[in-house]
C-alpha positions in Angstrom: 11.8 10.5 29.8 13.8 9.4 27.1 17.6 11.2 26.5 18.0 13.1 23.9 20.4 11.5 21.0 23.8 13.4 20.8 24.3 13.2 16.7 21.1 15.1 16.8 22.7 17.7 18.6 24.0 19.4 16.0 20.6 20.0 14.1 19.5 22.1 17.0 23.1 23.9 17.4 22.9 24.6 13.8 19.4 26.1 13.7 19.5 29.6 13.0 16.0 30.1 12.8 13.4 28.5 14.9 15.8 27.3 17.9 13.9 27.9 20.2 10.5 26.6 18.8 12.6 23.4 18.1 13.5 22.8 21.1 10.3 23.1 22.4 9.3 20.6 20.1 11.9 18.3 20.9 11.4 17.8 24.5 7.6 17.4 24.3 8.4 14.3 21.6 11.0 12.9 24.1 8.7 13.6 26.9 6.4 10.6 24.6 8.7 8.8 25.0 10.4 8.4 21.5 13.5 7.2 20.5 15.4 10.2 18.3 17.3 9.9 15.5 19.0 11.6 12.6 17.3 10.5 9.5 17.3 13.1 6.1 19.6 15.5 8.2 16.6 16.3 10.3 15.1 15.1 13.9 13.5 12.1 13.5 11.2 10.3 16.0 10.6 6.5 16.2 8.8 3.7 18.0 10.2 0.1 17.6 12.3 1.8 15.0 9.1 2.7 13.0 8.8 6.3 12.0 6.4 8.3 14.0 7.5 11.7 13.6 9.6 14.7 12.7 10.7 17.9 13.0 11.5 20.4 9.9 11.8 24.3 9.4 10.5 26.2 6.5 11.3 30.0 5.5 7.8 30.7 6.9 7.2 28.3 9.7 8.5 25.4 11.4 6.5 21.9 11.6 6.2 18.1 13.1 5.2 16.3 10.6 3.6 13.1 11.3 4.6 10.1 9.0 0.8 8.7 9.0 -1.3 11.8 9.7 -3.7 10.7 7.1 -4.5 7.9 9.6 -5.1 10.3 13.0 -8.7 11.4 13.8 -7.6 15.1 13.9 -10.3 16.1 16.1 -8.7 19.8 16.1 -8.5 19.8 12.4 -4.8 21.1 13.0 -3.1 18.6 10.4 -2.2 19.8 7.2 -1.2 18.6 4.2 1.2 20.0 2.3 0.1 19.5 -1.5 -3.0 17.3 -2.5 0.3 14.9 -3.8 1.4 14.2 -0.3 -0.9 10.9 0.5 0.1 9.9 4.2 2.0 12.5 6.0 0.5 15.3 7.8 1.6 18.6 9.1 1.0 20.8 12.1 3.2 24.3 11.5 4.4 26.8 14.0 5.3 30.1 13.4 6.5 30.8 17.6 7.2 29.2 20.9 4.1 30.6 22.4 1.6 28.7 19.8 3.7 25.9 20.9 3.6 25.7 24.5 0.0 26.5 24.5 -0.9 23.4 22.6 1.9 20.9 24.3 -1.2 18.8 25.5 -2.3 19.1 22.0 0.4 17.6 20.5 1.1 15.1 22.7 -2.0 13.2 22.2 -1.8 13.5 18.5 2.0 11.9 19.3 0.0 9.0 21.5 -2.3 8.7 19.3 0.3 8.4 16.1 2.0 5.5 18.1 -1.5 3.7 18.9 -1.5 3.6 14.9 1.9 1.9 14.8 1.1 0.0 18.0 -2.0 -1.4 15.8 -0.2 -1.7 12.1 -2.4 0.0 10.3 -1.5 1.4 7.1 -2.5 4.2 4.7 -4.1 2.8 1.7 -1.8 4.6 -1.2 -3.5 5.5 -4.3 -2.6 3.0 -6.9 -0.6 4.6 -10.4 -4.0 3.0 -12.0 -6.2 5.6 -9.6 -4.5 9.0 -11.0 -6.0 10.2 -14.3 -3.1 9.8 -17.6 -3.1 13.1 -19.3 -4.7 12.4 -23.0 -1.9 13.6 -24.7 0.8 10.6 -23.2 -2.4 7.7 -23.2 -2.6 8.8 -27.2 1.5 7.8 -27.4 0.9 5.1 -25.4 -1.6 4.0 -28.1 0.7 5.1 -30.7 3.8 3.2 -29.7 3.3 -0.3 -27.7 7.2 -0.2 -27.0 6.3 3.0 -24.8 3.5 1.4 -23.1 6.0 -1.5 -22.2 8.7 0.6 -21.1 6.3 2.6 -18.9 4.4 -0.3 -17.5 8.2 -1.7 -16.6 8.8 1.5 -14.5 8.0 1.5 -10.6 5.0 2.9 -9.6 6.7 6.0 -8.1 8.1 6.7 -11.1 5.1 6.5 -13.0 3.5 8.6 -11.0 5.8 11.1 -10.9 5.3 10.9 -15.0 1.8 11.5 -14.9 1.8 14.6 -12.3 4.6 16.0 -14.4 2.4 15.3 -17.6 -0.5 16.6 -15.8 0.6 19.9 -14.7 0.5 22.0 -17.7 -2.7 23.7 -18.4 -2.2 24.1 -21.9 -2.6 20.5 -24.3 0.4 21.7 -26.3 2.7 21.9 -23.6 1.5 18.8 -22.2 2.6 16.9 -25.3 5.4 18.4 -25.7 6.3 17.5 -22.2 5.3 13.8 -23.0 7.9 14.3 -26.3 10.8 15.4 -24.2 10.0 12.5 -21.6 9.8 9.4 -24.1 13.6 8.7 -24.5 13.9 9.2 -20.5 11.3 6.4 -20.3 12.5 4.1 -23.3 15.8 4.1 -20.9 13.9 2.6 -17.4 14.5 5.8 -15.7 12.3 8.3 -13.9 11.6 11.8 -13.9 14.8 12.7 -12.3 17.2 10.2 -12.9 20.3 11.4 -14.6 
C-alpha cells in the first residue's frame, strides 16, 4: 500500500464536514496504489505523475472526481457530470460513509480502470471552439468589425470559449448583445472573460 503524503494531511485535519467519508476515500485510492498529492488545495491522486483522480467536498455531498471519466465504460452508470460544459472529467458523489464502504469494490475498479486509460494514453477528444454554436448576436459584430474577428481569432481557444458560453447564456437576444457590447473592449485588449 502506498503512504499517505504528509502535506496532504492537513486537508483531512481541516475538513469539517465529510471527514470521515474522506478518509474513507483516501485509503481505498492509496490502497490502488496512487501516489497523493496536494494539487488546487485538494487530494490529488497520480500515476507516473499523470492525474488520475481527486477528492473534493461540496455543501451537499462530497466526490472523486475522475480526471478522464468521459473515457471509463461506466458500466454502473455512476459517473456524473457536473454541467454539460465539463468535457472530460466525471463525478461519483457521496453523501455518507456507508454509501462509501458499500461500493469500495466499485470504486476501485473504476480507479483501475482510470489508470489502464493512462497506462494506454488515450485522450479525450475536446470539442473544438469551431464545434460550439456563436450566438447570432456576436457572429453579426464579428461581420461588422473585421478588427473584432482578428482580436477574437488571436484569443486561446479557452478563452473563446468561455466567450461564447457567456454570450450564449442569456435567453433573451437583447441581453445577449448587450453582453457581446460590454465584452468587445475586453477582447480588443487579448484578454478573456475574466482577466482583470
Amino acid at each position: 500500500m502506498n503512504s499517505v503524503n504528509p502535506k496532504v494531511d492537513f486537508f483531512f485535519n481541516k475538513a469539517k464536514k465529510w471527514q470521515e467519508e474522506f478518509e474513507k476515500l483516501r485509503m481505498i485510492i492509496l490502497d490502488c496504489g496512487l501516489t497523493e498529492e496536494l494539487k488546487w488545495g485538494v487530494p490529488c491522486y497520480t500515476f507516473e505523475k499523470r492525474n488520475i483522480v481527486l477528492i473534493h467536498g461540496f455543501k451537499e455531498y462530497c466526490a472523486l472526481l475522475f480526471f478522464k471519466g468521459a473515457l471509463l465504460d461506466d458500466a454502473r452508470g455512476i459517473l456524473i457530470q457536473q454541467t454539460e460544459n465539463v468535457q472530460a472529467a466525471r463525478q461519483i458523489r457521496f453523501t455518507n460513509v456507508r454509501e462509501i464502504v458499500k461500493m469500495k469494490p466499485i470504486l476501485k475498479a473504476y480507479i483501475h480502470e482510470a489508470i489502464e486509460v493512462e497506462k494506454a494514453g488515450l485522450k479525450v477528444n475536446f470539442k473544438k471552439t469551431a464545434d460550439f454554436k456563436i450566438p447570432e448576436e456576436f457572429q453579426n459584430k464579428l461581420n461588422e468589425i473585421p478588427a473584432l474577428k482578428t482580436a477574437f481569432d488571436a484569443l486561446t481557444p479557452g478563452r473563446q470559449k468561455a466567450y461564447i458560453f457567456y454570450f450564449s447564456q442569456p435567453k433573451q437576444s437583447k441581453t445577449r448583445e448587450s453582453r457581446v457590447e460590454k465584452c468587445m473592449q475586453q477582447i480588443f485588449n487579448g484578454k478573456g472573460l475574466n482577466d482583470q
